[in-house]
C-alpha positions, 0 to 999 in steps of 0.5 A: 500500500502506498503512503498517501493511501495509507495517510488516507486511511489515518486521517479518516480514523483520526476523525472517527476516534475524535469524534468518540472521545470529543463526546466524552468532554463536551457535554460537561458544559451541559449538564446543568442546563440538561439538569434545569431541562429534565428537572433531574437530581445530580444522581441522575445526571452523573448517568450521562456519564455513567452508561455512556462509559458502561456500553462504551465496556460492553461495545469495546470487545463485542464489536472488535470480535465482529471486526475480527469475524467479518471484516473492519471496514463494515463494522467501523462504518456500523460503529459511526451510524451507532454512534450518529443513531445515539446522538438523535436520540439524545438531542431529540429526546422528549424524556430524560430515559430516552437521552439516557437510551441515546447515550448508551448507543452512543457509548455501545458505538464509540466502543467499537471505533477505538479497537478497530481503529487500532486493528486498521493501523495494524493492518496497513501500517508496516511495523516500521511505521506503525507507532507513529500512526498510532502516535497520532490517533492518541492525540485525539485524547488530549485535543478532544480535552482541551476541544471538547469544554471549549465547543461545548461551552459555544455551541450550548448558545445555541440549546443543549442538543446542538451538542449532539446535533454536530455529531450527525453531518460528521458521522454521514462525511465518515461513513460515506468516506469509508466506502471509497478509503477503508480497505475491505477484508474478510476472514476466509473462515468465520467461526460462531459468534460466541453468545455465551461468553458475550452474555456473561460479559455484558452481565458481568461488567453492567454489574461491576460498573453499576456497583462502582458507581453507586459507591459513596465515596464520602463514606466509604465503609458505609457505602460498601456495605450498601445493598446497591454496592456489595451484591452487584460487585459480588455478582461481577467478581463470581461470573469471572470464573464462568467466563474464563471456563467460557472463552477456554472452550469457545471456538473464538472467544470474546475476550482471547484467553489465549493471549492471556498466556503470553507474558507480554500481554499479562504485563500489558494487561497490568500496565493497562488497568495502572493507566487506568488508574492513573486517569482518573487522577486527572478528574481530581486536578481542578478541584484540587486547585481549587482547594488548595488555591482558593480558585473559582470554579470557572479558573480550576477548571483551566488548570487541567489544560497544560496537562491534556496540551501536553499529551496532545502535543506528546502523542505524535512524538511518543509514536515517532520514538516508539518506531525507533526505540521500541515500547520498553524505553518509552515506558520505562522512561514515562513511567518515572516521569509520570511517578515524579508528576505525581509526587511533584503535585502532591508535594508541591500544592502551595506553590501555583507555578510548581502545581502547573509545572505538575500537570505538564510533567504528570500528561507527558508520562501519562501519554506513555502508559495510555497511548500508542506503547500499549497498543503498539504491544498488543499489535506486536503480540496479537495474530492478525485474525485476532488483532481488534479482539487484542486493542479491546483487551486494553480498552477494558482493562484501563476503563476498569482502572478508571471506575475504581481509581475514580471511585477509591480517590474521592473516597480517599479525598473524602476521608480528610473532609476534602482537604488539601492533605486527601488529595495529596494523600490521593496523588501519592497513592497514585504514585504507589500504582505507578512504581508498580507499573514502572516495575512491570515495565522491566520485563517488557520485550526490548526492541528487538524482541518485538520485531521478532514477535511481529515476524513470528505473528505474520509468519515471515 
């Protein structure tokens, strides 16, 4: 494939995954005035958020198995109308229940995009040229930070719903675009779908996600104890067992058990749910501002900006030396600096400029562990019929990190009645998880071990 088929191909992903990960931070703005319109408690509203991120679970590994079974092409445009059909729904909705439903096609489709995008890279891109590819995709995640509160905050002008309403003429230009630039491919063979495994799944991470959810975090032990915590994350816990018993008897499975078996992905695995927790901290950055320098809502909010700038200008350059150096150097070296962010925030909280220079040093080592790395990993480990199945596995693994570390921090922040010293104390604890990383980053495949895993997985 020549190079301005394959820039083609990138920059129509790079919209795709914008699109989905824009969605997250634009509605932020919106919610009071979604609030005020459905005359709806701050319970209720955190679930446009909730089961967004809850089908945005689900959707990841059912819809990479279907890209894996049938082919990336059609299941990425079915993942953009999912998306474009969810986004109706909630900007035409007459009842709070129906923009829940429109969220929760919206999460179900974006879900979709984010692994087969990576396939589709895996796909095209030589091996050579895959970590800067994947490098650029990751920088949606810091430009759909900065873009996403900033239009929002426009577009609400003109009504809530508009925020949702630019989602539709966007999907229509992906779609159409990706009859003509998407490659087709097809699996010669194609196995049964695995409904057994996809319904324990679906059940297991609905009751782990709502269970977390519900979590208090004001009054932790209390909370814990609740009959809408325990039993759903009790449920969650007993059903990982039967899945795995599931997937090792499937002819193709959901969630590759065999992929499990290989040391490098276990490592990727463990990294993945670290990042995970890693951010989640982010959530926590303007309000610890706010805390600790007595600013107004509207300027904390500002003060994750040099943060997210950071990854979004890191991103392409992350995937650049990823094509050099391999993933073990750049994680290794991001893993320290975002250990040294961490304990740089927590102990640096009275001083305005340090705080800033924090948020920059904690997004440049962030982007190391959440990025093109983990994923260039699971490329280089996962057999080409099986390579969206492998990108889900890190999507699931690090939205688990994200519930809990959310979840855990405020109950932490909590603890010290929202205090300067709680959020400090959280920020270490975050430092903790990311020498725990830094330690499994030691064993990962240096460069050439890779290129070696790559071959052996082409079979050239």
């Amino acid at each position: 494939m020549e190079n301005q088929q394959r820039n083609r191909i990138l920059a129509l992903l790079f919209v795709g995954v914008f699109m989905g990960a824009l969605d997250i931070g634009i509605v932020g703005p919106a919610l009071p005035a979604i609030k005020s319109f459905f005359m709806v408690n701050e319970r209720l509203v955190s679930w446009i958020f909730t089961i967004y991120i809850l089908f945005f679970m689900i959707g990841t590994p059912l819809m990479a198995k279907l890209s894996d079974m049938y082919g990336r092409r059609m299941i990425y445009i079915l993942d953009i109308i999912l998306f474009a059909i969810g986004s109706v729904l909630t900007a035409s909705s007459f009842s709070y229940e129906l923009l829940l439903v429109g969220r929760a096609i919206q999460g179900f489709g974006a879900g979709g995009i984010f692994p087969v995008a990576s396939a589709f890279i895996g796909d095209t891109f030589p091996p050579e040229k895959r970590g800067s590819a994947l490098g650029i995709i990751g920088s949606v995640f810091g430009l759909s930070g900065v873009l996403g509160p900033i239009l929002g905050g426009l577009l609400l002008n003109f009504g809530w719903q508009w925020l949702f309403i630019i989602n539709i003429p966007l999907a229509a230009i992906i779609v159409l675009f990706s009859f003509y630039i998407l490659p087709k491919s097809i699996r010669k063979w194609t196995p049964a779908f695995d409904w057994r495994g996809a319904l324990v799944l679906v059940f297991l991470v609905s009751s782990f996600a709502y269970g977390i959810n519900q979590i208090d975090t004001n009054n932790l032990v209390v909370s814990l104890e609740s009959l809408e915590v325990w039993p759903f994350i009790l449920i969650s816990l007993s059903l990982l067992p039967l899945l795995y018993k599931l997937e090792e008897k499937a002819e193709d499975p959901i969630i590759q058990i065999d992929l499990l078996k290989i040391r490098e992905v276990r490592l990727a695995t463990g990294i993945s749910i670290g990042s995970g927790l890693s951010q989640a901290g982010i959530v926590f950055v303007p309000s610890f501002a706010m805390t600790a320098f007595l600013l107004s809502d509207s300027i904390a909010s500002l003060m994750v900006t040099p943060l997210v700038i950071t990854m979004a200008i890191s991103a392409p350059l992350i995937g650049k030396l990823l094509d050099k150096y391999g993933s073990k150097k750049i994680m290794t070296t991001g893993s320290a600096i975002l250990l040294l962010g961490f304990f740089m925030i927590s102990l640096f909280s009275n001083s305005f400029y340090l705080f800033i220079l924090s948020g920059i040093v904690i997004g440049l080592g962030l982007i190391t562990i959440l990025g093109s790395p983990l994923r260039y990993i699971m490329l280089s480990e996962s057999p080409p019929e099986h390579r969206a199945s492998g990108q889900a596995l890190i999507n699931i693994n690090a939205s688990v990190g994200q519930l809990v570390g959310g979840a855990f921090i405020g109950a932490l922040i909590a603890s010290k009645n929202g205090q300067v010293s709680g959020y400090s104390a959280a920020y270490i604890m975050l430092g903790v998880v990311v020498s725990i990383v830094l330690m499994l980053t030691f064993g990962l495949k240096n460069r050439e071990q890779q290129l070696k895993a790559i071959k052996k997985n082409l079979n050239i």
